[in-house]
C-alpha positions as CSV (number, residue, x, y, z in Angstrom):
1,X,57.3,-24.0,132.7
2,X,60.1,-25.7,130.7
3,X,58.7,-28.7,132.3
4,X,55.4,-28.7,130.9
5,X,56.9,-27.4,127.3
6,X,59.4,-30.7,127.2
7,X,56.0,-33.2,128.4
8,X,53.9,-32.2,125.6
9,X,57.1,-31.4,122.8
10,X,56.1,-27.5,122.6
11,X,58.3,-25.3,121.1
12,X,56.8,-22.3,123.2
13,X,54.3,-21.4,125.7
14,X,51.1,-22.2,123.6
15,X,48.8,-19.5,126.0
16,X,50.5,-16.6,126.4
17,X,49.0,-13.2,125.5
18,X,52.6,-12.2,123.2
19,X,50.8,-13.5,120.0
20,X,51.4,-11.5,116.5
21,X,48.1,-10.3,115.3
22,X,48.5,-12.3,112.3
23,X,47.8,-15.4,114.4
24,X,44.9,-14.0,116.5
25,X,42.1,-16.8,116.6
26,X,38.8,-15.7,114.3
27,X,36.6,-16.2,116.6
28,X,32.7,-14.2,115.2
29,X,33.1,-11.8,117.2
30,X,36.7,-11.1,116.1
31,X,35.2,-10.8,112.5
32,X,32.4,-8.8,113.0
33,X,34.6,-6.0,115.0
34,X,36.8,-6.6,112.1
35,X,34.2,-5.9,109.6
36,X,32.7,-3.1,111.8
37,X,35.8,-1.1,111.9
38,X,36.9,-1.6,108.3
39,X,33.4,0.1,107.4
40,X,34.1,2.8,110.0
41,X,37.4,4.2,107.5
42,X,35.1,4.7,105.2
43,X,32.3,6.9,107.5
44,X,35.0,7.7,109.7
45,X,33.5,9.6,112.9
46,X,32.8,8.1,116.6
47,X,33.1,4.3,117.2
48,X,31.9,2.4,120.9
49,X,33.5,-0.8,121.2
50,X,32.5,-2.3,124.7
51,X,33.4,-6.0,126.0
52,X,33.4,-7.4,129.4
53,X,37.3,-7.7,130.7
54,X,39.2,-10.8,128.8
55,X,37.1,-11.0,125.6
56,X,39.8,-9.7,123.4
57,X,38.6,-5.7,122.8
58,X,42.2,-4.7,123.2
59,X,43.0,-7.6,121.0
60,X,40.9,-6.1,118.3
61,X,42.1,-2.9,118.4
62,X,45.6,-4.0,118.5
63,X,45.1,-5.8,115.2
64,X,43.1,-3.2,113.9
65,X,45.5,-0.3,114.6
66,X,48.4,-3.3,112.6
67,X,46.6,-3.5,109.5
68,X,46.1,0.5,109.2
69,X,48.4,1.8,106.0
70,X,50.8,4.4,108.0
71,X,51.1,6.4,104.4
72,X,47.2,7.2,105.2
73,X,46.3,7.0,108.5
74,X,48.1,7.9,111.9
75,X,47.4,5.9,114.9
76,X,46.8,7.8,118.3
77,X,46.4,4.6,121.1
78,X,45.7,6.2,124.8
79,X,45.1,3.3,127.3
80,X,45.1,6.2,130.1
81,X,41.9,7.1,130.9
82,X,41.7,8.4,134.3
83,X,42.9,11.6,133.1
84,X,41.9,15.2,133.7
85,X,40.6,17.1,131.2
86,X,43.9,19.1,130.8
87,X,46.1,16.0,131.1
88,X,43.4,14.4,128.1
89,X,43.9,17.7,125.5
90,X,47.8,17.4,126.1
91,X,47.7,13.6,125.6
92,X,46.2,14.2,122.3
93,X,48.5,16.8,121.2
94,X,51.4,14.7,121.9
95,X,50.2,11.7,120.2
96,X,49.8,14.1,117.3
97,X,53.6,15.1,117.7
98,X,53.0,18.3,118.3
99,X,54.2,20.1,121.8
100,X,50.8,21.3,123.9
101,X,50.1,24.9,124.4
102,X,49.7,26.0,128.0
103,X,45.8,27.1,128.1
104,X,42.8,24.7,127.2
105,X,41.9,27.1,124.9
106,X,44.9,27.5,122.9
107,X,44.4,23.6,123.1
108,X,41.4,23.1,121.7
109,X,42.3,25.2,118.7
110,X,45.4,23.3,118.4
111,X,44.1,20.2,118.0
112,X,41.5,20.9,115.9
113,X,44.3,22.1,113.6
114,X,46.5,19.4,113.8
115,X,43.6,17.2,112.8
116,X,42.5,19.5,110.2
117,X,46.0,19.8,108.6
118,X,47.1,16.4,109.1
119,X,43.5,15.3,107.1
120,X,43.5,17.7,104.2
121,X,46.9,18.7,103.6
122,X,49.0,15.6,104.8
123,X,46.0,13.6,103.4
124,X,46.6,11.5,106.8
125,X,43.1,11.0,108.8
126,X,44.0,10.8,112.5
127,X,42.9,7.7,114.3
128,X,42.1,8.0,117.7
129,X,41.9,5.0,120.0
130,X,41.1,5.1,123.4
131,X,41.3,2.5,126.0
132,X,39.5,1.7,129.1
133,X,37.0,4.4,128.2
134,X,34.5,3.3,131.5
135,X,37.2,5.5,133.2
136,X,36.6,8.9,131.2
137,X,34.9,11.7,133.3
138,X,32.2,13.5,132.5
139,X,34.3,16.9,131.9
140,X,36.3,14.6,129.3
141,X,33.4,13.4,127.5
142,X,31.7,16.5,127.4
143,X,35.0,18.2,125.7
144,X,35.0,15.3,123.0
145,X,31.9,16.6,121.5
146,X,33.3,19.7,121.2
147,X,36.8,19.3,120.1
148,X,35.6,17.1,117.2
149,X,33.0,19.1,115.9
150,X,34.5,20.5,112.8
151,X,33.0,22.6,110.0
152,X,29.9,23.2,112.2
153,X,29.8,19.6,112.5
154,X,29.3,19.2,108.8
155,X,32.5,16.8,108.5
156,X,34.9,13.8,110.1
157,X,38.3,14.5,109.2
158,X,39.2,11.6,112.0
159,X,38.4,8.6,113.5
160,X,37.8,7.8,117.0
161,X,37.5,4.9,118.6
162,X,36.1,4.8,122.5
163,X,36.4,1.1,123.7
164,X,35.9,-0.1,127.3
165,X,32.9,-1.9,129.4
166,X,29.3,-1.8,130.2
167,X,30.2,1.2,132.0
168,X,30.9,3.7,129.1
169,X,27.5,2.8,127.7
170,X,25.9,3.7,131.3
171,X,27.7,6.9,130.7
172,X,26.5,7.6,127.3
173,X,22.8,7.5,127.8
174,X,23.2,10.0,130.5
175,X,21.5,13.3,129.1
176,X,24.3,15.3,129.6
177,X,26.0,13.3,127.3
178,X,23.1,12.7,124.4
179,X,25.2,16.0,122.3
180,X,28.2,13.2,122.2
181,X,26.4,9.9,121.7
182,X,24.3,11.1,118.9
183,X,27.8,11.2,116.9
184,X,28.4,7.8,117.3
185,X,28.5,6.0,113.7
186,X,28.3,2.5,114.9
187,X,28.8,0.5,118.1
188,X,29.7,-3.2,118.7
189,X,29.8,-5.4,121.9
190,X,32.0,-8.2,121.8
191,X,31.2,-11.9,123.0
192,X,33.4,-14.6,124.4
193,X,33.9,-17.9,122.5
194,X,31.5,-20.0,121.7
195,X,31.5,-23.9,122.7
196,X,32.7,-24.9,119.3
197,X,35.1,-21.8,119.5
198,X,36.6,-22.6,122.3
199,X,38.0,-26.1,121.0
200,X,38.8,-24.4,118.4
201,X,41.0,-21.7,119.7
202,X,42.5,-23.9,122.1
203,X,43.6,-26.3,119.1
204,X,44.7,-23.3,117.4
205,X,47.3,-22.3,120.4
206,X,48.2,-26.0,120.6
207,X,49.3,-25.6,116.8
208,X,51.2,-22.3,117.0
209,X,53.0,-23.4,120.0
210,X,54.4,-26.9,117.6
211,X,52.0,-29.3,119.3
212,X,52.2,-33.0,117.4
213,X,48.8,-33.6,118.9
214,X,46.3,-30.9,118.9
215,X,43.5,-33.4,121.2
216,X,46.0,-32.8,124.1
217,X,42.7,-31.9,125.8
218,X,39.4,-34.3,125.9
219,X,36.3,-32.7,124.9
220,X,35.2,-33.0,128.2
221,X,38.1,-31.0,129.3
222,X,37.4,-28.7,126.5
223,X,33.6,-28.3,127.7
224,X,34.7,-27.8,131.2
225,X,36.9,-25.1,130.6
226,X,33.6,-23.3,128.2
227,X,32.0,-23.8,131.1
228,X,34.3,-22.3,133.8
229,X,35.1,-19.4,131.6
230,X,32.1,-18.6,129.6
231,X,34.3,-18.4,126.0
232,X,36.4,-15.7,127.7
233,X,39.8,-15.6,126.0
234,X,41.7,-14.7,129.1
235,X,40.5,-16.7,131.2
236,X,41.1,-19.9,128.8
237,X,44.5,-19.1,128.4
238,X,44.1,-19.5,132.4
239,X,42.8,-22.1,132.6
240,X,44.7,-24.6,129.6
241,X,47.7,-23.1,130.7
242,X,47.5,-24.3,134.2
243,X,46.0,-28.0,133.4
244,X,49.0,-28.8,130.9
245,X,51.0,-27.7,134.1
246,X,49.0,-30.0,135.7
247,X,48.9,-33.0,133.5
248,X,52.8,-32.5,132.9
249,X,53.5,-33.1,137.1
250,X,50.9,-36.1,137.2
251,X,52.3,-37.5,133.7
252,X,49.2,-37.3,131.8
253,X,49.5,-37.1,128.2
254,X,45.3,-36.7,127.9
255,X,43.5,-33.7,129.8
256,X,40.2,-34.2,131.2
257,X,38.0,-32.7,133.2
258,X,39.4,-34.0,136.3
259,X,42.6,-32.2,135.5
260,X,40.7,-29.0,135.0
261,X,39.0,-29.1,138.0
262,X,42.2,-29.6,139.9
263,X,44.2,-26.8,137.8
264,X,41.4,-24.2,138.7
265,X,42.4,-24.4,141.9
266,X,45.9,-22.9,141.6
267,X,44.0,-19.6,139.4
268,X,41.2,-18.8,141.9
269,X,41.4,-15.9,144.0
């Protein structure tokens, strides 16, 4: 790895996925989720975020749960979704720092207070975000629309944020679950990069990482990778990561398609 950093004068490993969310590429997509969820503070209520694996939902939500204001807003983050419907109420409660009750009953009412009181009297709306969603059961889902309906359902005193797959929508339009999806406020689905994006983002990691040269790869390169990857982030982090490898052990200052071609081979399974 140091080999590859020294070849190309990097001060750091320009592809890695430890990247502060102030640096995060602005790819469209990254903007309109961006957008999206700003509104959403204001209407508060459900939110579906889906994306297929790689395309940077988690990303999002990471940068999204950053910019929050702690003084007014407390961020609940649950990547565990293959929970039971037990496991999910005392999940909650603990991410609201409170200790669970022992019955699902005494649950329910204790989370609806701990949102309640935390909204109006610690003028603090919860913010619940929940990865991986596609894994929630039915039980689970079927519980969310009742332990956020408060007031009769006349009011939103959180904000909850269900990302995951194509999955979760599957599981939505199921009719035992219209009660929930008719609460959703807004839903997005996130693309990969784009062709321009993707030389884009690539320069961008080139640049962070102390690159001199930011046309380390040829656009040929560049389109190959689009190509290979279809814009997904993950899998061009993959991909540039293991050509500049690559290009370091055959002494290649230029990547090109070639090189691309040859590097893939090391990341196929």
């Amino acid at each position: 790895m140091m080999l590859y950093r020294q070849y190309f004068g990097l001060k750091g490993d320009p592809f890695t996925k430890e990247i502060d969310e102030g640096h995060i590429y602005e790819s469209g997509s990254m903007r309109e989720i961006a957008s999206r969820l700003e509104f959403l503070l204001q209407t508060r209520g459900f939110f579906l975020l889906t994306a297929d694996a790689g395309v940077g939902k988690t990303t999002a939500l990471r940068r999204f749960a950053a910019s929050l204001n702690t003084g007014v807003y407390r961020v609940c983050y649950s990547p565990m979704s293959t929970l039971t419907v037990m496991d999910f109420y005392q999940s909650l409660i603990i991410r609201m720092g409170a200790v669970p009750e022992f019955r699902k009953a005494s649950m329910f009412e204790q989370l609806q207070s701990l949102i309640s009181d935390s909204y109006h009297n610690k003028r603090i709306a919860p913010v619940f975000i929940v990865d991986e969603a596609q894994c929630l059961s039915n039980g689970v889902l079927e519980d969310l629309r009742m332990i956020f309906n408060f007031k009769m359902d006349s009011e939103n005193p959180f904000i909850f944020v269900m990302a995951g797959n194509h999955a979760i929508r599957r599981k939505l339009q199921l009719s035992a679950n219209l009660g929930l999806r008719q609460r959703f406020t807004g839903n997005y689905h996130m693309e990969g990069l784009g062709e321009g994006e993707t030389a884009e983002y690539i320069a961008s990691r080139l640049r962070l990482a102390g690159a001199s040269d930011e046309n380390i790869f040829e656009p040929n390169a560049i389109e190959a990778i689009q190509k290979a990857t279809n814009g997904c982030p993950r899998m061009v982090n993959n991909f540039a990561d293991a050509s500049l490898k690559l290009a370091a052990v055959l002494d290649k200052k230029r990547i090109d398609e070639e090189i691309v071609f040859l590097a893939s081979k090391d990341i196929e399974i």
